[in-house]
PAFI-611417 format. One line per field, with one value per atom (N, C-alpha, C, O, CB): x, y, z; residue in three letters. Coordinates in steps of 0.05 Angstrom, whole numbers, plus 5000, padded with zeros to 4 digits. Glycine has a CB too. Example, Ala and Ser with C-alpha at 12.3 -4.5 7.8 and 13.67 -1.06 7.14 Angstrom:
# PAFI-611417
c1	[5264 / 5246 / 5264 / 5285 / 5226 / 5257 / 5273 / 5258 / 5268 / 5282];
c2	[4886 / 4910 / 4934 / 4934 / 4911 / 4955 / 4979 / 5001 / 5023 / 4988];
c3	[5156 / 5156 / 5156 / 5169 / 5181 / 5142 / 5143 / 5157 / 5161 / 5114];
r	[ALA / ALA / ALA / ALA / ALA / SER / SER / SER / SER / SER];
//
This chain:
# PAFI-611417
c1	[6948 / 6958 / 6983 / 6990 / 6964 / 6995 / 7022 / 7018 / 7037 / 7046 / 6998 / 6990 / 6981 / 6990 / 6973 / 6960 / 6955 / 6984 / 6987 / 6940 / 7003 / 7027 / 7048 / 7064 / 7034 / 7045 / 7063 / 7051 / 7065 / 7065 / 7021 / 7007 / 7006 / 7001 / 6977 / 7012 / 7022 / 7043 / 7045 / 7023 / 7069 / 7094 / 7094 / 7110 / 7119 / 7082 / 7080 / 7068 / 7076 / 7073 / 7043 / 7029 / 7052 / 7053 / 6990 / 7061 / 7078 / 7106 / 7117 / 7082 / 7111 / 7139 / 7130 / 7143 / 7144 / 7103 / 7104 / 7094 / 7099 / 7086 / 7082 / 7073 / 7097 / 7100 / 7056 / 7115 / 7148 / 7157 / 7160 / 7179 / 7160 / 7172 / 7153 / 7161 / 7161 / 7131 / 7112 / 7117 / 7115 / 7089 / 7122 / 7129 / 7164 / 7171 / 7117 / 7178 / 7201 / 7220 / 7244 / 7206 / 7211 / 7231 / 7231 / 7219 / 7218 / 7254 / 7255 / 7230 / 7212 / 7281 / 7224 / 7198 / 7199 / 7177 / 7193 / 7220 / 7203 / 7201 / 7178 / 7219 / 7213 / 7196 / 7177 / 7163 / 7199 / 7161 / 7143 / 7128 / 7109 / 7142 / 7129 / 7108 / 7103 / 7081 / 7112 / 7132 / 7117 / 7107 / 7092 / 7131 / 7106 / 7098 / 7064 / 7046 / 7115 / 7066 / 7032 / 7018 / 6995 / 7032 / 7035 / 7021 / 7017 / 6995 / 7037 / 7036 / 7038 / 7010 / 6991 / 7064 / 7007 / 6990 / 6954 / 6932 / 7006 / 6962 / 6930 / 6922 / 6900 / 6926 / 6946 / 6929 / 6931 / 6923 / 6937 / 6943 / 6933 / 6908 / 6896 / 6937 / 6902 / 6866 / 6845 / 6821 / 6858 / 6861 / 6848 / 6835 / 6815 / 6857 / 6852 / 6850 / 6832 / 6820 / 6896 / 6839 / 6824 / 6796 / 6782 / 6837 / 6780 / 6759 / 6745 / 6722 / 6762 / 6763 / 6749 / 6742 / 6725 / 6759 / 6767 / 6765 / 6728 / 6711 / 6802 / 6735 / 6713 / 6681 / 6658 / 6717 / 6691 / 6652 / 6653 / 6633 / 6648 / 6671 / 6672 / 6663 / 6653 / 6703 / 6667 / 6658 / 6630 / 6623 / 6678 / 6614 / 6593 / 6600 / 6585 / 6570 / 6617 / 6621 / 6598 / 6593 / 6666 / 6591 / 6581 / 6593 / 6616 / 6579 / 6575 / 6590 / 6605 / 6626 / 6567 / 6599 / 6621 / 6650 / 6668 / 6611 / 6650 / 6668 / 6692 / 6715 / 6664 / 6675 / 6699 / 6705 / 6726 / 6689 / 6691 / 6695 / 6722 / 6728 / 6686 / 6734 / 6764 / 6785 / 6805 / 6773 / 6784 / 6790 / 6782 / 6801 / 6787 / 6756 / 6756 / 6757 / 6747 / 6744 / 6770 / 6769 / 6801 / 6810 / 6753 / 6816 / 6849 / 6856 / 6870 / 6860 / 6841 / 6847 / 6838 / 6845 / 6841 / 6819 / 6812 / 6831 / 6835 / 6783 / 6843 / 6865 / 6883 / 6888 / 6876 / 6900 / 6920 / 6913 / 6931 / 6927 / 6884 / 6893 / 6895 / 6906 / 6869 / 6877 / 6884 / 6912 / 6918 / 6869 / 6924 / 6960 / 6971 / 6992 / 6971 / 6964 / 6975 / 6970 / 6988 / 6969 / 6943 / 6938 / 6952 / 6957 / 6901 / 6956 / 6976 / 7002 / 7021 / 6983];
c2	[8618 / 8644 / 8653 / 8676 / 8643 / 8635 / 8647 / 8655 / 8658 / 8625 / 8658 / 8649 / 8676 / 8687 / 8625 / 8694 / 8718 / 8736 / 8754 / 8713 / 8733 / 8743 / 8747 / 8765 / 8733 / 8721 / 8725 / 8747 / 8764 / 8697 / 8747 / 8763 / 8797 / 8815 / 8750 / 8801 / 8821 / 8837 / 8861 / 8817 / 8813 / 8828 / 8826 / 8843 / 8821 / 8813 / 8824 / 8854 / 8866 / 8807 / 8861 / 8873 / 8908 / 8931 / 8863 / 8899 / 8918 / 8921 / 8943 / 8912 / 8908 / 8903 / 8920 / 8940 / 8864 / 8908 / 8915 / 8950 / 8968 / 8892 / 8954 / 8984 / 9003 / 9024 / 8988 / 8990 / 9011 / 9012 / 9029 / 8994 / 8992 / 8990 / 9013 / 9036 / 8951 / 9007 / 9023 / 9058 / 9072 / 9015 / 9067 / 9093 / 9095 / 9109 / 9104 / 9088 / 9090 / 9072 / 9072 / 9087 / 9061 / 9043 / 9058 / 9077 / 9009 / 9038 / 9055 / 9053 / 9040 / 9045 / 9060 / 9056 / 9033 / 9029 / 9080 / 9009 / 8975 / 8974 / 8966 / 8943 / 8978 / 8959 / 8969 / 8953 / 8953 / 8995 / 9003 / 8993 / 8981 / 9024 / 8994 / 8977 / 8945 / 8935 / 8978 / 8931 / 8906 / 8910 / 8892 / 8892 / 8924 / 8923 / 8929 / 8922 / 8946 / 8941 / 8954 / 8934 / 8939 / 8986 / 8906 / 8888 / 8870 / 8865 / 8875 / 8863 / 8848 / 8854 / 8839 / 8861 / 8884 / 8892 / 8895 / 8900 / 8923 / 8889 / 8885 / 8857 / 8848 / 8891 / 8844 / 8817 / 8802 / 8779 / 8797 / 8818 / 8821 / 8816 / 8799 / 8841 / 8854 / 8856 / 8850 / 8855 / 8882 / 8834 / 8827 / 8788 / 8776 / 8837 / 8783 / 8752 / 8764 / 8751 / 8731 / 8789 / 8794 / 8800 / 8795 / 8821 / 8809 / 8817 / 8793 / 8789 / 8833 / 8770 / 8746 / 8724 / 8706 / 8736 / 8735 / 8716 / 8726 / 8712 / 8711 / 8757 / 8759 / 8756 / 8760 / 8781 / 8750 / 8746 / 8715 / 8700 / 8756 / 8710 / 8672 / 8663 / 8640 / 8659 / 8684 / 8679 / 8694 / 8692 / 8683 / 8707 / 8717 / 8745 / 8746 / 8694 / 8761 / 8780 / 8810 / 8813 / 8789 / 8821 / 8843 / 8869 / 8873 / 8851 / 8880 / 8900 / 8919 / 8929 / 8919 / 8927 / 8942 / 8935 / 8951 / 8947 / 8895 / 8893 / 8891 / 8882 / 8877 / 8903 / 8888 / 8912 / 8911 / 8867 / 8948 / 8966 / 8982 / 8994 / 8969 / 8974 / 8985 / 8962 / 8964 / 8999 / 8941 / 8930 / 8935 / 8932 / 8912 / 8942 / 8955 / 8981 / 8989 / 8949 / 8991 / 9018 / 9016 / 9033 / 9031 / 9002 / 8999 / 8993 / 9007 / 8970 / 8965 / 8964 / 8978 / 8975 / 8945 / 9002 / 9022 / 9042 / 9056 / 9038 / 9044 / 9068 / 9055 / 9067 / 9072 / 9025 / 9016 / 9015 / 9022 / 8989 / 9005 / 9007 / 9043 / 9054 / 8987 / 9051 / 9082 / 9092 / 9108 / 9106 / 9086 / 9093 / 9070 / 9078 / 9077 / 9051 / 9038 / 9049 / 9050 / 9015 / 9060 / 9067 / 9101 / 9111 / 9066 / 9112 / 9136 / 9128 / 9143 / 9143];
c3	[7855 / 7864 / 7848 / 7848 / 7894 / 7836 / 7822 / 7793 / 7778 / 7823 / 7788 / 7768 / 7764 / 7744 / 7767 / 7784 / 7794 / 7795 / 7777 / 7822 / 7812 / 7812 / 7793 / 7793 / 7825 / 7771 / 7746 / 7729 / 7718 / 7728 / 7726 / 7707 / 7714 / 7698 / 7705 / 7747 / 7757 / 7755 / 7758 / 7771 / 7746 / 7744 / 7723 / 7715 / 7755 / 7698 / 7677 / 7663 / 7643 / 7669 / 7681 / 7668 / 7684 / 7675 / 7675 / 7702 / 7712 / 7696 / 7695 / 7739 / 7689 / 7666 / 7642 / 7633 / 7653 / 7631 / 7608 / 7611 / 7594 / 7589 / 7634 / 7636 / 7637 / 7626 / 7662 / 7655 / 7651 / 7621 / 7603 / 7671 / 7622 / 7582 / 7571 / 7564 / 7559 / 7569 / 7559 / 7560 / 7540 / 7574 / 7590 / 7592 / 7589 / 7570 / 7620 / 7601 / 7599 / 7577 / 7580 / 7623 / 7561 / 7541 / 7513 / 7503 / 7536 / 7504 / 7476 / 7458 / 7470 / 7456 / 7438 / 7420 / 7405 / 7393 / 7400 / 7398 / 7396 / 7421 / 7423 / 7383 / 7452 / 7469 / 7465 / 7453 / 7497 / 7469 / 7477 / 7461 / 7471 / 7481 / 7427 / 7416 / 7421 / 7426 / 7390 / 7419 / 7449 / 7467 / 7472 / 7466 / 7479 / 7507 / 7510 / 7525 / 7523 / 7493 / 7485 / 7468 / 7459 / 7465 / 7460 / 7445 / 7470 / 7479 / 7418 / 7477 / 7506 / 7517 / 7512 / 7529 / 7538 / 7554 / 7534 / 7542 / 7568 / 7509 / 7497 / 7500 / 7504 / 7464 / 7497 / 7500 / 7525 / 7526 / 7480 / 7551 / 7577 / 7590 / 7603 / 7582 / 7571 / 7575 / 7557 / 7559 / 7580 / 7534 / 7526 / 7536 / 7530 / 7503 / 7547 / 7559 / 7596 / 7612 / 7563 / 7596 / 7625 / 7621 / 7641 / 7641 / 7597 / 7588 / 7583 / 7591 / 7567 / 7564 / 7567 / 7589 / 7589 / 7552 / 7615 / 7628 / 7654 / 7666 / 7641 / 7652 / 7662 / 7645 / 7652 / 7674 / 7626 / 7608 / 7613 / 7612 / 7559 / 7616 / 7623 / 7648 / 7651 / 7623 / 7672 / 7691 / 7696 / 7720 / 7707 / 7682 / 7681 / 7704 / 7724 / 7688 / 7702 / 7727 / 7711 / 7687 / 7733 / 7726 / 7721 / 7698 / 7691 / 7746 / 7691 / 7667 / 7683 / 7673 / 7646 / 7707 / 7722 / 7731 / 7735 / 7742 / 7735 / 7735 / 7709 / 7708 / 7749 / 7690 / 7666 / 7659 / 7646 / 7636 / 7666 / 7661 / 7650 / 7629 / 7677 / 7678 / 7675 / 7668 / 7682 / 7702 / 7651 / 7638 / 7609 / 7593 / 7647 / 7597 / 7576 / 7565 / 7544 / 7570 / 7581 / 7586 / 7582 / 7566 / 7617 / 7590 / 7590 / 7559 / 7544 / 7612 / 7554 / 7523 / 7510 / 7486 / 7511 / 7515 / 7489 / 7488 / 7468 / 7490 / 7508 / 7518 / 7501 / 7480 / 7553 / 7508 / 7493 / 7459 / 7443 / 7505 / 7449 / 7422 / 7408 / 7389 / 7405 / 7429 / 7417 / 7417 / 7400 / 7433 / 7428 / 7441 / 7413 / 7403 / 7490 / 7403 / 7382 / 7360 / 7343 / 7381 / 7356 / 7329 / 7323 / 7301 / 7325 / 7348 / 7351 / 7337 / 7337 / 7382];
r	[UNK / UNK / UNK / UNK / UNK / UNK / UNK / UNK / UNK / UNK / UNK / UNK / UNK / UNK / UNK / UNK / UNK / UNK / UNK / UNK / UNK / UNK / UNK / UNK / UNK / UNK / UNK / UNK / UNK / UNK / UNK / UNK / UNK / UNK / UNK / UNK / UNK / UNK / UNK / UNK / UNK / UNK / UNK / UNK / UNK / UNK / UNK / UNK / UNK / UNK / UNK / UNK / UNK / UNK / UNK / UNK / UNK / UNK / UNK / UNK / UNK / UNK / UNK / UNK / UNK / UNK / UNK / UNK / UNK / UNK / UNK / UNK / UNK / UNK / UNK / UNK / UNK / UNK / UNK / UNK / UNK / UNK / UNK / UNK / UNK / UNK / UNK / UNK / UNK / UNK / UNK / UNK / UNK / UNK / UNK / UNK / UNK / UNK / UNK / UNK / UNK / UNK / UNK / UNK / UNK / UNK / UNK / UNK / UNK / UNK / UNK / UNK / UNK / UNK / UNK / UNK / UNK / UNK / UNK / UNK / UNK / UNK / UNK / UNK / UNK / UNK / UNK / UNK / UNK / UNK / UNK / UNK / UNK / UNK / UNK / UNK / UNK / UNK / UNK / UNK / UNK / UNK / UNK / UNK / UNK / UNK / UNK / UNK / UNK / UNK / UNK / UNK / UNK / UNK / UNK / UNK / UNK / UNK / UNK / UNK / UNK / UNK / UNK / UNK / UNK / UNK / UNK / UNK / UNK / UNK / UNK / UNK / UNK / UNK / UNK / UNK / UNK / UNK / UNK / UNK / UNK / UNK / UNK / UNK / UNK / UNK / UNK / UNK / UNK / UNK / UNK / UNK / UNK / UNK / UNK / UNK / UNK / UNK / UNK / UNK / UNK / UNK / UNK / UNK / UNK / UNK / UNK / UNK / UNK / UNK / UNK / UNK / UNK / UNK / UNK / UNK / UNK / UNK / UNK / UNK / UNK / UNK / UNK / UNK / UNK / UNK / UNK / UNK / UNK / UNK / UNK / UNK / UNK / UNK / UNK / UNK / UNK / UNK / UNK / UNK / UNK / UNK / UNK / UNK / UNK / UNK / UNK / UNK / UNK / UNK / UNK / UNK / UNK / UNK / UNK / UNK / UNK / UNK / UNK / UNK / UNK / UNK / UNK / UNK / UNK / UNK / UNK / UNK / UNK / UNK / UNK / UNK / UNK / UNK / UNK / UNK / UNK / UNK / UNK / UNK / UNK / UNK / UNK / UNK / UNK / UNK / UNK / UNK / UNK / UNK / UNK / UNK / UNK / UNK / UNK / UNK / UNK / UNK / UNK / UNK / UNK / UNK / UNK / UNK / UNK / UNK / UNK / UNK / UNK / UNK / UNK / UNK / UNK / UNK / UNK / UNK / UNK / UNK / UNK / UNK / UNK / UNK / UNK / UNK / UNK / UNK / UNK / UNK / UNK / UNK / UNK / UNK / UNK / UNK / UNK / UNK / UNK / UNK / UNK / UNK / UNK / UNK / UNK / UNK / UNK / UNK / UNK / UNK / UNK / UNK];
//
């Protein structure tokens, strides 16, 4: 369970940075939160979850690398 909770206040950390920080955090932060969803995309093809569940997890990282390649 903490484990769930750390990856929470991270992904919330790095989302403020993201809108409100200067532009290196924000480009950390947007490296950070790719390889978030990107370890969240794998962890659900690892557990065999449905294509609906991985949806809005790949749907997040296409948003983030588009917002990078911006």
């Amino acid at each position: 369970m903490s484990y769930q909770v750390a990856v929470g206040w991270l992904e919330l950390l790095a989302g403020l940075l993201l809108v409100l920080g200067p532009p290196i955090l924000q480009e950390m932060s947007n490296l950070l939160l790719t390889l978030l969803m990107m370890g969240a995309i794998f962890t659900l093809v690892s557990l065999k979850e449905s294509l609906n569940t991985c949806i809005p997890a790949i749907v997040c990282l296409g948003l983030l690398l588009l917002l990078d390649i911006c």
